[in-house]
C-alpha positions as CSV (number, residue, x, y, z in Angstrom):
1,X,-2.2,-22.9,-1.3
2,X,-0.6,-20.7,1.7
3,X,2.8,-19.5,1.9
4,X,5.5,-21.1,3.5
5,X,6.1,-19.3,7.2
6,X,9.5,-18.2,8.2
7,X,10.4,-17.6,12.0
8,X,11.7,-13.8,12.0
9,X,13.2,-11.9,15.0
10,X,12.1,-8.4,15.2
11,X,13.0,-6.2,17.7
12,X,9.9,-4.4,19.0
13,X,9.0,-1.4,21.6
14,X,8.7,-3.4,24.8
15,X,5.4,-0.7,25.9
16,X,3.7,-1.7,22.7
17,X,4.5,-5.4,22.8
18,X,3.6,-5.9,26.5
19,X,0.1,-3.9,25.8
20,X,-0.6,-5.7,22.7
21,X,-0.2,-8.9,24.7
22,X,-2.3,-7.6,27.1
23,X,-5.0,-7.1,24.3
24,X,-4.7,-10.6,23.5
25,X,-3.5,-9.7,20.3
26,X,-2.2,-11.9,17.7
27,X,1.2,-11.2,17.4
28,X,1.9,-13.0,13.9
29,X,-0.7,-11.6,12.4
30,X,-0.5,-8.0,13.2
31,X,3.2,-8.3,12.2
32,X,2.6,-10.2,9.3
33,X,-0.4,-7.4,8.3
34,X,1.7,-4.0,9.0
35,X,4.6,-5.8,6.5
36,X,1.7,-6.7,3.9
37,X,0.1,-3.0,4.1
38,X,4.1,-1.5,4.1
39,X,5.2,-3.5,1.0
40,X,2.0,-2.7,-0.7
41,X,2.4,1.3,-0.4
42,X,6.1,0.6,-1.3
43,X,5.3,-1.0,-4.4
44,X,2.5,1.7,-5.0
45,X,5.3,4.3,-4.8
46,X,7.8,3.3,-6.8
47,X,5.3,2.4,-9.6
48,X,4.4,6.4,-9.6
49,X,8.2,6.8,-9.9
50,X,8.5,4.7,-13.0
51,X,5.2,5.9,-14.0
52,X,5.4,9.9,-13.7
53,X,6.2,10.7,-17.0
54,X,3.3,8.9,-18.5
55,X,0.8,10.3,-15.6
56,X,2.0,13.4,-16.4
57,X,1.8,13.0,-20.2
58,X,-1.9,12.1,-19.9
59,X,-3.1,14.9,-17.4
60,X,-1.6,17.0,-20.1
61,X,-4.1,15.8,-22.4
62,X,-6.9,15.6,-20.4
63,X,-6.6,19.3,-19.5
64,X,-6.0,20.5,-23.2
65,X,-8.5,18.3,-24.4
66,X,-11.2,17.3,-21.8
67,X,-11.9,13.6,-20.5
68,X,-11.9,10.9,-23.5
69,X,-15.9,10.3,-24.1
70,X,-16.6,13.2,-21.8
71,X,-19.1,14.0,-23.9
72,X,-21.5,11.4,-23.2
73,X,-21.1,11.9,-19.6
74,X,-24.4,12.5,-17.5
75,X,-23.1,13.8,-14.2
């Protein structure tokens, strides 16, 4: 099932907007694609914020320790 669509008004760099036109390129899309990719690195950041103390926790143990299983590693 898609999403529901909204109508937004963004204001956009006229130079970019008239040569994107130009390009024949789909507006909606491209829009619609940056805000996916800009929400997605978003989210990716804050869950290294909430996570740091546990990353770091664990890279503590990997260099004391070595690589859970390392052992059987082949490469």
């Amino acid at each position: 099932m898609a999403a529901s669509r909204t109508l937004a008004r963004l204001p956009l760099n006229g130079a970019l907007l008239s040569e994107a036109q130009a390009l024949k390129v789909d507006l909606s899309e491209a829009a619609e694609d940056g805000i996916a990719r800009a929400v997605k690195a978003e989210k990716e950041r804050l869950w290294k914020i909430e996570n740091a103390e546990a990353i770091r926790i664990e890279n503590e143990y990997v260099e004391k320790h070595g690589l859970p299983l390392g052992r059987f590693r082949q490469f």
